[in-house]
C-alpha positions in Angstrom: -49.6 -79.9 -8.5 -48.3 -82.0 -11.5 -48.6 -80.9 -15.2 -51.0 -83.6 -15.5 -53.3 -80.8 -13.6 -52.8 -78.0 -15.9 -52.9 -77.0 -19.5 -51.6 -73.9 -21.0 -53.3 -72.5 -24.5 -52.7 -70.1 -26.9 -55.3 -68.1 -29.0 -54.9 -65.5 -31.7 -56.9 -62.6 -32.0 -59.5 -62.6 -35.8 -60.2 -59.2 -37.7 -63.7 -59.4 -39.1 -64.1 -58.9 -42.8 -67.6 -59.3 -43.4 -68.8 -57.5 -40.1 -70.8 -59.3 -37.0 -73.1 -56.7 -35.6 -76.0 -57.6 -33.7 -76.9 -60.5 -32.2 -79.8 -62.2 -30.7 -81.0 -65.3 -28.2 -77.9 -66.6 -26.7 -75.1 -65.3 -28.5 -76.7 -65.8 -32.0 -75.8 -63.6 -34.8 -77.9 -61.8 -36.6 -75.8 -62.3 -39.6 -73.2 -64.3 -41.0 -69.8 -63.0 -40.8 -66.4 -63.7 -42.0 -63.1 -63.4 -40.6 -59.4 -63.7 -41.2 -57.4 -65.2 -37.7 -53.8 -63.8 -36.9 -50.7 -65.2 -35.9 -49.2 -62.7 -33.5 -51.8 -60.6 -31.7 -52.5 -64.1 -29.1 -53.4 -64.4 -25.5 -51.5 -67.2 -23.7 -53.7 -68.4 -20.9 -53.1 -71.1 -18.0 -55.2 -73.2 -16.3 -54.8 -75.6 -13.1 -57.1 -77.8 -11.3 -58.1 -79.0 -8.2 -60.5 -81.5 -7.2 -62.4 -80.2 -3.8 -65.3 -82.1 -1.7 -67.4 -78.3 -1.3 -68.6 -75.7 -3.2 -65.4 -74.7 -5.8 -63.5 -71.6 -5.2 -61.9 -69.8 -8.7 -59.0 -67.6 -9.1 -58.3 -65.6 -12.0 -55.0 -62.9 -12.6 -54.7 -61.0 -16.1 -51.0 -59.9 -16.8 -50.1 -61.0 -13.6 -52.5 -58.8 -11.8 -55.9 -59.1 -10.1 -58.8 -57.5 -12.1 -62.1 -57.7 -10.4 -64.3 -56.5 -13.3 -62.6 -59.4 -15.7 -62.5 -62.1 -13.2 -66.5 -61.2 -12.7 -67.3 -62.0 -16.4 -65.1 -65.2 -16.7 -66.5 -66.3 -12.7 -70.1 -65.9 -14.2 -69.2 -67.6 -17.8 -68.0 -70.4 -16.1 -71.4 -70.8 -13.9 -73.1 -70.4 -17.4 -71.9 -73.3 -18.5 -72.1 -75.8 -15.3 -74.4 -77.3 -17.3 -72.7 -78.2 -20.4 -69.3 -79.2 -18.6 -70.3 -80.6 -14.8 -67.0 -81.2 -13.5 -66.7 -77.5 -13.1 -68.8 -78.5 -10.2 -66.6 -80.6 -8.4 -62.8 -78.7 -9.2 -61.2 -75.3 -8.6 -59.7 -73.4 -11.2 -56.8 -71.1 -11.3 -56.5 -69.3 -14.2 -54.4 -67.1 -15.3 -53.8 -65.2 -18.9 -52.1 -62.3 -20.5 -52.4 -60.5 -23.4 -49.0 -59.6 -25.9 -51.6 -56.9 -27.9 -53.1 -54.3 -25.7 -57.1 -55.4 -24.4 -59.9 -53.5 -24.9 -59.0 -51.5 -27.8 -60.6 -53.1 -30.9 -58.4 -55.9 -31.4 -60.1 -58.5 -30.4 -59.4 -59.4 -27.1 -62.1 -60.8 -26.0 -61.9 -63.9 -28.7 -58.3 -64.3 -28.1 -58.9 -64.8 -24.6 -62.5 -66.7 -24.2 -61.4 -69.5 -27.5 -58.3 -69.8 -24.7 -59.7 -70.3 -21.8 -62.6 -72.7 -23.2 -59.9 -74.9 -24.6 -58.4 -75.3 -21.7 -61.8 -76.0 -20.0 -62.5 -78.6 -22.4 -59.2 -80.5 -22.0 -59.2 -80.3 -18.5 -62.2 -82.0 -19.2 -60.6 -84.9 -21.0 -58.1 -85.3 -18.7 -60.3 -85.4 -16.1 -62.9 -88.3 -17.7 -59.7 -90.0 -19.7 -61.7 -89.8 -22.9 -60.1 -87.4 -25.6 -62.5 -85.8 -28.2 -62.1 -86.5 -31.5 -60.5 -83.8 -33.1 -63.4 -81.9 -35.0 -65.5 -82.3 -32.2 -63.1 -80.8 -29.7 -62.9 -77.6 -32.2 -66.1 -77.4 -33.0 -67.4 -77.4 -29.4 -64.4 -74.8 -28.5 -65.9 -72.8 -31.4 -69.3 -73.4 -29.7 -68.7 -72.3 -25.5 -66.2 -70.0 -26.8 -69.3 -67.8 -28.7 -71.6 -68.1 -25.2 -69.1 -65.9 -23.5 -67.8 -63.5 -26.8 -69.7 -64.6 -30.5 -66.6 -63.3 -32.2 -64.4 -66.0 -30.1 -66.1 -68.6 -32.0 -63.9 -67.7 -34.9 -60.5 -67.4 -33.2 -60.9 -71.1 -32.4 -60.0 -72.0 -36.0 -56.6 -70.5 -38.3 -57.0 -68.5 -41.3 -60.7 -67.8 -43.4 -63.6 -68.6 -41.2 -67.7 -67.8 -41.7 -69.8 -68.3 -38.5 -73.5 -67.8 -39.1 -75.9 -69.6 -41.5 -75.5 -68.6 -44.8 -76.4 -70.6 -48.1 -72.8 -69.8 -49.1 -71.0 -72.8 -47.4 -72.7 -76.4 -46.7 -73.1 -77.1 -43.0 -72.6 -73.1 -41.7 -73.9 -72.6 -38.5 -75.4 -69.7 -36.0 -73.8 -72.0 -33.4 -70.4 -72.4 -34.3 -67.5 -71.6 -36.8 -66.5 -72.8 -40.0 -63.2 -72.8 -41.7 -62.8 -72.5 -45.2 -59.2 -72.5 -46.1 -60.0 -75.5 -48.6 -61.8 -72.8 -50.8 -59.6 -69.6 -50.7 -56.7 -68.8 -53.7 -53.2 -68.9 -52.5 -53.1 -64.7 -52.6 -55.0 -64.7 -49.5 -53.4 -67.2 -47.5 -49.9 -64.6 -47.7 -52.2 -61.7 -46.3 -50.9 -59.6 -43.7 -52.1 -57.3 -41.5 -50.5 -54.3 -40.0 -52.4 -53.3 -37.1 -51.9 -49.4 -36.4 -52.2 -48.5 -32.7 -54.1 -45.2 -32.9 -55.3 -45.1 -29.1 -54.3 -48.1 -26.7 -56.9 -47.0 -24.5 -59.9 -49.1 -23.8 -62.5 -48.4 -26.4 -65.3 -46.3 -25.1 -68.1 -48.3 -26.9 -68.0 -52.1 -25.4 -69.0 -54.9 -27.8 -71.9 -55.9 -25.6 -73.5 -51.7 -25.9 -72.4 -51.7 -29.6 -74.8 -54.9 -30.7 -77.6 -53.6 -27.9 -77.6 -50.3 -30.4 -78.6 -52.6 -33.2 -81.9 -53.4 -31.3 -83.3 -49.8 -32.0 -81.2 -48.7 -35.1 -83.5 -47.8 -38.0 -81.0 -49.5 -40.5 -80.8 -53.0 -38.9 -83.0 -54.8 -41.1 -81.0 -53.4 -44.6 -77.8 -54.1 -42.3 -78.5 -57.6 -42.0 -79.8 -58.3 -45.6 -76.5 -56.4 -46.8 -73.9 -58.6 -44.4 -75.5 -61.8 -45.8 -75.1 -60.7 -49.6 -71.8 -59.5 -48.8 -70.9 -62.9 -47.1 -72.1 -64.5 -50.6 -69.8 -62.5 -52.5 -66.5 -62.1 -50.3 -66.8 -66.2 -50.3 -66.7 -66.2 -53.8 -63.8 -63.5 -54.1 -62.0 -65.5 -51.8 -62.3 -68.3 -54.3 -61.6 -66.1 -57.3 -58.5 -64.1 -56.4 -59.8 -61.1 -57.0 -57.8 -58.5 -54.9 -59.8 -55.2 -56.1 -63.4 -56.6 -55.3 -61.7 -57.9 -51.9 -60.9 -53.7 -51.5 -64.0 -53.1 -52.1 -66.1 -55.1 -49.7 -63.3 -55.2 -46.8 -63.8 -51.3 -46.9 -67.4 -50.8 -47.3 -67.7 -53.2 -44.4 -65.3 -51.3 -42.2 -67.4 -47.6 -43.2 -70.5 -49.5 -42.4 -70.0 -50.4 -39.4 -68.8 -47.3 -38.0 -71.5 -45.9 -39.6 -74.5 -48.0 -37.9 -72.8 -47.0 -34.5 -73.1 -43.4 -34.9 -76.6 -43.8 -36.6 -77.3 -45.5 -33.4 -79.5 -43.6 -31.0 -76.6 -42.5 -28.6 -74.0 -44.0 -30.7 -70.3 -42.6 -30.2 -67.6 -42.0 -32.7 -65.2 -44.1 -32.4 -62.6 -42.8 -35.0 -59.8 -40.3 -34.1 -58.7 -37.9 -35.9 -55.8 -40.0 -36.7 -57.8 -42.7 -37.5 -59.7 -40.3 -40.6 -55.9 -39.3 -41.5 -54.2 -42.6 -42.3 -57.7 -43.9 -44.3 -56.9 -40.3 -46.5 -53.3 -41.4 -47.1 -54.0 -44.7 -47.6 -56.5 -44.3 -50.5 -53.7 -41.5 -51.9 -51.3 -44.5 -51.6 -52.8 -46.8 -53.4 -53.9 -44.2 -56.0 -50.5 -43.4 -57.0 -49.4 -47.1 -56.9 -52.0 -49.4 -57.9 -51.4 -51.2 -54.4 -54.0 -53.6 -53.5 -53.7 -52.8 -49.9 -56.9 -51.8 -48.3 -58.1 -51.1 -44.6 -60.6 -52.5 -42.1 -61.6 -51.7 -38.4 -63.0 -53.1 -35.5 -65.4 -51.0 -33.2 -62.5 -48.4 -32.3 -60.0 -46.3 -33.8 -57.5 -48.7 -34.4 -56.6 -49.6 -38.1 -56.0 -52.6 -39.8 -54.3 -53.4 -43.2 -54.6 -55.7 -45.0 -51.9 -56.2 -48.0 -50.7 -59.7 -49.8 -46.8 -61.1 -48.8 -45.6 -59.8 -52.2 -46.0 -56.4 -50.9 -44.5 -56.4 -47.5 -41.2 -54.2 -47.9 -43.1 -51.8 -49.9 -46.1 -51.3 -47.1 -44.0 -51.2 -44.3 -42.0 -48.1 -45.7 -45.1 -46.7 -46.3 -45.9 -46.9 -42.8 -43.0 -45.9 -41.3 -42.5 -43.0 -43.4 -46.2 -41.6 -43.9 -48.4 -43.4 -41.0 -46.3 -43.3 -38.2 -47.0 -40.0 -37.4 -50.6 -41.0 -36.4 -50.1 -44.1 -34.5 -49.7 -43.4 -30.6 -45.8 -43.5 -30.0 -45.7 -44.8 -33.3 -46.8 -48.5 -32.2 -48.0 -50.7 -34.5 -48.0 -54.7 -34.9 -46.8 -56.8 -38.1 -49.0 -59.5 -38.4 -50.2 -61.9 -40.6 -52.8 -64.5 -41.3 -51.9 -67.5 -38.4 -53.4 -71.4 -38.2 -55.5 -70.9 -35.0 -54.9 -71.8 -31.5 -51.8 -73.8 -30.3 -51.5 -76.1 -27.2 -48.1 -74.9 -24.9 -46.3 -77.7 -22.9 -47.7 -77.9 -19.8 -46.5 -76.3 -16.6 
């Protein structure tokens, strides 16, 4: 095997700001959403090839380790999308990836790893024909298989702010695919950083799949929607602006809504721990006694993020390591900050 037969990709994970939940057709959103990617929450995955004369046979480890439920979802991705990349036909894969966040917690994971493994899938490709993409195209149609296997992937493709879903508020926004808009965002935001508090490493009990089937019977979908799209209006325009305490504001409502929806769900869980509800007491306390323009968001789990500008750093992390600490298991957390999107490794 030469390293002309193998790429290697890394992805980051994205937190959602304006929230994605619910979805219809094939991975379609039913609202727009918008997100901030990370640097250092990634998932680094590998990928060889080999041409064969009868039907292909896949392999696929995760941290070094078989996992038959994972290999079962990316075996059956790949089959999904024969059609839009034939080669797939003709060529095993071995595939490989790991994770340096923990998986199925809320963070992400699955974007991280599906925007990784579809841009290795689409420069096998180009190895394979000897015609590289042009540039937006590759992204854009990374952005676009990426969402068939995980719609929030479709963001993770791309570094910093990034709206997928159609929404009057950028030219050109898509249900399909992701758009960046870093061109439009003040300098504050592009030194955010976000402190990810491990309350529970555990997989989440809710799956991102049974969280956006709940939205098909929840009595508040239709106001849900309507709201995420006039919240997608106006975070675009704070973005522009600058303005840290309507960022708060929306990033928080967001978060509180979405936890909501799931337990107004018929059957829907809560997700929060207890030490989740604790550190969202101490940080509104915090930032009462400080004026700090830190504020919180969270995925579907118990796991905190916050979200603070550079300027702030040393005075946030004491805050966490001397107040929220205490609620994180074995005091884990990750320092992270907003990243530029997915990275090509040297090959192997």
């Amino acid at each position: 095997m030469t390293s002309e037969n193998s790429t290697i990709w890394c992805a980051p994970a994205n937190i959602a700001l304006v929230k994605y939940w619910g979805k219809q057709g094939d991975q379609l959103p039913q609202n727009p959403s918008v997100s901030m990617t990370l640097s250092r929450s990634v998932t680094t995955t590998v990928m060889k090839w080999t041409r064969v004369t009868g039907p292909p046979v896949h392999s696929f480890l995760f941290d070094g380790q078989p996992e038959p439920l994972f290999e079962r979802k990316v075996f059956s991705y790949i089959d999904k999308i024969i059609k839009i990349l034939p080669y797939l036909s003709n060529f095993n894969l071995d595939i490989s990836s790991s994770n340096n966040f923990p998986h199925s917690s809320g963070i992400s994971s699955s974007a991280s790893f599906m925007s990784s493994m579809v841009l290795c899938l689409l420069r096998a490709e180009e190895k394979i024909s000897g015609k590289p993409a042009d540039p937006l195209e590759f992204y854009r149609n990374a952005s676009t298989l990426a969402r068939l296997g995980s719609g929030s992937a479709a963001r993770s493709v791309f570094g910093g702010f990034n709206v997928w879903g159609a929404t009057g508020a950028v030219a050109g926004s898509s249900n399909e695919f992701a758009i960046n808009i870093n061109d439009r965002v003040h300098p504050i935001f592009k030194t955010y950083r976000d402190a990810i508090l491990i309350v529970s490493s555990g997989v989440k009990s809710l799956s991102s799949s049974a969280g956006h089937g709940l939205m098909e019977s929840n009595p508040y979908a239709a106001e849900r929607y309507k709201s995420a799209g006039e919240n997608t209006h106006k975070l675009i325009g704070i973005l522009k602006s600058g303005n840290q305490e309507e960022f708060m504001r929306i990033i928080e409502e967001e978060a509180m809504t979405l936890h909501g929806l799931i337990q107004a769900s018929s059957g829907g869980p809560i997700l929060m721990e207890p030490g989740t509800i604790s550190i969202i007491r101490r940080i509104r306390e915090y930032r009462s006694h400080t004026g700090s323009s830190l504020c919180f968001t969270l995925d579907a789990g118990p796991n905190i993020h916050l979200l603070y500008p550079e300027d702030e750093a040393g005075e946030i992390r004491r805050f966490i390591e001397g107040s929220l600490l205490q609620y994180c298991e074995n005091s884990n957390w990750i320092d992270d900050r907003i990243g530029d999107g997915c990275k090509e490794k040297p090959r192997v």
